[in-house]
N, C-alpha and C positions, 0 to 999 in steps of 0.2 A: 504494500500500500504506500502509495505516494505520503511525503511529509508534509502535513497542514500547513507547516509553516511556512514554505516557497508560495503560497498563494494569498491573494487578496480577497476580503470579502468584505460585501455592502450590508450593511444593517439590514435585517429582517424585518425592522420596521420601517425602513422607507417607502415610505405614500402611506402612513399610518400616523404621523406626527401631531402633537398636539392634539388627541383626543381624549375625553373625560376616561379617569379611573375606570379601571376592569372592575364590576362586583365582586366579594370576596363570601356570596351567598352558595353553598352548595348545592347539589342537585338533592333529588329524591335520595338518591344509591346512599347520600352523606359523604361520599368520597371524593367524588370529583367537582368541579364548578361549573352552574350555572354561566353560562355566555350570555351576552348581550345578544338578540336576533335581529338581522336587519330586514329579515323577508327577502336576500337577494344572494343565492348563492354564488360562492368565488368562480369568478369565468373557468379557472383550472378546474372544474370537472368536464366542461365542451370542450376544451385545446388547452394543449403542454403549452405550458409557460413560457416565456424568452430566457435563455438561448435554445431552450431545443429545440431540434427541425422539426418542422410541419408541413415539411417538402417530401422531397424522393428520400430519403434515409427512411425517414421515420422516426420518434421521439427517441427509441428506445431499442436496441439492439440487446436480444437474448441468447449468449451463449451455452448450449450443455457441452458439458466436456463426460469424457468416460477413455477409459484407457484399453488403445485399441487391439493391445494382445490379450487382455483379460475376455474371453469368453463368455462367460456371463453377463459383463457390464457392455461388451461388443451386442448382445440377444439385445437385453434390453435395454441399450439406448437406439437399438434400429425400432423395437415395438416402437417405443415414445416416438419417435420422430414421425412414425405411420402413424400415431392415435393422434396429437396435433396436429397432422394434414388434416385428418378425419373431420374430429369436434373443432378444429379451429381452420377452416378453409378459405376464412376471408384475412388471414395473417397470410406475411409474406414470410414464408420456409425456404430455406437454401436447400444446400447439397447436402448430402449425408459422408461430411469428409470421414477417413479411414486413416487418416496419417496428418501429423502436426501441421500448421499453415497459417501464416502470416505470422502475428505475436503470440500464436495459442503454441504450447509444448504437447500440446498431445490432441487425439482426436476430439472433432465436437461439429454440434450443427447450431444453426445459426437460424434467429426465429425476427423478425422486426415488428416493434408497434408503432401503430402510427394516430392513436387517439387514448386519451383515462380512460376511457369505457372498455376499450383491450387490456388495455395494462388492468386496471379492474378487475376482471374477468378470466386473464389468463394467470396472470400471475400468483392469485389464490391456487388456483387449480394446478400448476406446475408446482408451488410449496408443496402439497399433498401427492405429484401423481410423478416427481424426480426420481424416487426410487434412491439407490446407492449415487445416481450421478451427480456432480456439482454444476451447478449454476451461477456465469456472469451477467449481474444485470447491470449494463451500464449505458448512459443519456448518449447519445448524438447534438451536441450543442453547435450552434454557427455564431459566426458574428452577427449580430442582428442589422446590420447596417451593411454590411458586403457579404450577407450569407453564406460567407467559406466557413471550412472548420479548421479551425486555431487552436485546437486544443484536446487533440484526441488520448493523448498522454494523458493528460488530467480526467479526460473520461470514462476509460479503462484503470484508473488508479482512484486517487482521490475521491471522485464523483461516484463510484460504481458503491455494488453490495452483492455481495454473493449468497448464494445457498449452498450449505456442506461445505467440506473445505477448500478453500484459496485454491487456486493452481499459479503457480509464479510465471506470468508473464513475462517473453521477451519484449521489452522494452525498447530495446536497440532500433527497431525496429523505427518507431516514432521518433526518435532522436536521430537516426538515417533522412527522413524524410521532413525536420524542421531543419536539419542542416542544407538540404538540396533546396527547400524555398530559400531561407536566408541567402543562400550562393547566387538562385535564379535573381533574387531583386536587386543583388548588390550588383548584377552584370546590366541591369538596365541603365 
């Protein structure tokens, strides 16, 4: 996992500023609090938030990983990747790699979302239906103003959350590829 500390972050309460005190009234349960209701739920349940793409990526790139001389987790991570075409047909499924590729060390397929109401939906349903394999879930962020992605290192690191354990990413990989922009702009 990436070091929090190489990155910068903007208050969680920006465009929240100056508003009256939270109540400190709890609910029925007694344990949690009562919220203020405004009658107007956060746009983030219709569309991913800024930076993540709402383009061709998708907000949200899911990777299953399984290791692909292991027999058993080879059986069933190929069921999974056929029960996901199945019950989830309107998500975009990759290939069913068999051997390491790109930043991944070892075999996995590749699932994208591209609205909360998938991510919602599927990703309850993969907590319960992953079985022994692990899971990368990590954002596709752009710049919001030139749409490229600047920051896919941070994505796969920092930004992400796994299911079951870590698999350590080649990183190099991303650090190959911000050094070839930086060379391309500096030639302009």
């Amino acid at each position: 996992m990436a070091d929090p500390s190489l990155y910068t972050y903007k208050s969680p309460l920006e465009g929240f500023e100056n508003l009256d005190p939270l109540p400190e009234e709890k609910a029925e349960d007694g344990k949690s609090y009562l919220n203020p209701q405004t009658g107007v739920l956060s746009k983030s349940y219709e569309e991913f938030t800024d930076p993540l793409d709402r383009g061709r990526r998708g907000g949200f790139d899911i990777h299953v990983y399984y290791f692909q001389k292991n027999a058993v987790q080879l059986k069933f991570a190929r069921e999974l990747w056929e029960r996901i075409r199945r019950e989830f047909p309107e998500l975009r499924i990759y290939k069913f790699w068999e051997e390491p590729i790109g930043p991944h060390p070892i075999a996995m397929f590749e699932v994208n979302l591209f609205t909360p109401a998938q991510f919602g939906a599927f990703i309850p349903w993969l907590v319960i239906n992953r079985g022994p394999l692990s899971v990368l879930v990590h954002p596709n962020t752009v710049n919001p103003v030139t749409g490229e992605c600047e920051e896919e290192e941070r994505d796969h690191t920092q930004r992400a959350t796994w299911m079951g354990t870590p698999v350590l990413l080649d990183l190099s990989l991303f650090k190959d590829m911000a050094a070839g922009k930086k060379a391309r702009s500096a030639a302009v």
